[in-house]
C-alpha positions in Angstrom: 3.3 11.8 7.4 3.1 11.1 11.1 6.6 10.2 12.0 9.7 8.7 9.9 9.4 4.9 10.1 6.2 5.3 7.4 5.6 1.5 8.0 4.5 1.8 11.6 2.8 4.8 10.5 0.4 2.5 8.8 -0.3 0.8 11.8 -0.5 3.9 14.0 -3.2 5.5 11.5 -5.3 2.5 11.1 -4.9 2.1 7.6 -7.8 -0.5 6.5 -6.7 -0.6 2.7 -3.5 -1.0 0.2 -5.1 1.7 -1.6 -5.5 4.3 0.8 -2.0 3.4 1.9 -0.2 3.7 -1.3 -2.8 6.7 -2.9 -3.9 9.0 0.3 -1.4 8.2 3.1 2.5 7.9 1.2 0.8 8.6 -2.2 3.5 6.3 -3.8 0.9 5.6 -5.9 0.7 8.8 -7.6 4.1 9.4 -7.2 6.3 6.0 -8.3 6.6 4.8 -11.4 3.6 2.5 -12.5 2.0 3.7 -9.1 4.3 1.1 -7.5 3.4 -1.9 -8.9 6.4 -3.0 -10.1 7.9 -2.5 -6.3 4.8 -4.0 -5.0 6.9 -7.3 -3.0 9.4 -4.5 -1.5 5.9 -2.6 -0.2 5.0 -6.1 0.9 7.8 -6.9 2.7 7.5 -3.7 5.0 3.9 -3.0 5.0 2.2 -6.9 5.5 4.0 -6.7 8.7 3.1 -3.8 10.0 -0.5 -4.3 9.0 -0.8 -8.2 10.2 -2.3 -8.8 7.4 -1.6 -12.9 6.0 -0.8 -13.8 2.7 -4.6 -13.9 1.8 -5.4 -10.7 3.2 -1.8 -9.4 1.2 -3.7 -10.9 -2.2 -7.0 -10.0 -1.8 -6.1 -5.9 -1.2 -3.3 -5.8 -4.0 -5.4 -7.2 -6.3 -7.6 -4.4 -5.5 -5.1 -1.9 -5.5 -4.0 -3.1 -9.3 -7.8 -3.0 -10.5 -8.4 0.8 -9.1 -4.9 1.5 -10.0 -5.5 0.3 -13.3 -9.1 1.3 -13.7 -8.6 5.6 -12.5 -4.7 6.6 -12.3 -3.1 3.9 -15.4 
């Protein structure tokens, strides 16, 4: 982790992906419940910020995230 505030983190690595966010960086993913998908408009509301991602951007990576999620670590 590169500092405490993990959401500017995201920003400061240059995370390109939900999924290496939530799997490789935090690893909520392996480590939640669900790998977070139940949590996922809590992740949303600190993360889409952070990224400047908009609400289509938001979409279109969680619904990636849910498929690989779904697909490799269900």
């Amino acid at each position: 982790m590169c500092c405490g505030r993990r959401t500017a983190c995201a920003r400061r690595e240059g995370v390109v992906h939900l999924d290496d966010l939530l799997l490789r960086r935090v690893r909520l993913g392996l480590l939640v419940p669900n790998g977070g998908l139940d949590q996922m408009s809590r992740i949303r509301a600190l993360v889409q910020p952070e990224l400047g991602w908009d609400d289509r951007r938001w979409e279109a990576e969680e619904a990636a995230y849910r498929k690989l999620w779904q697909a490799a670590y269900n």
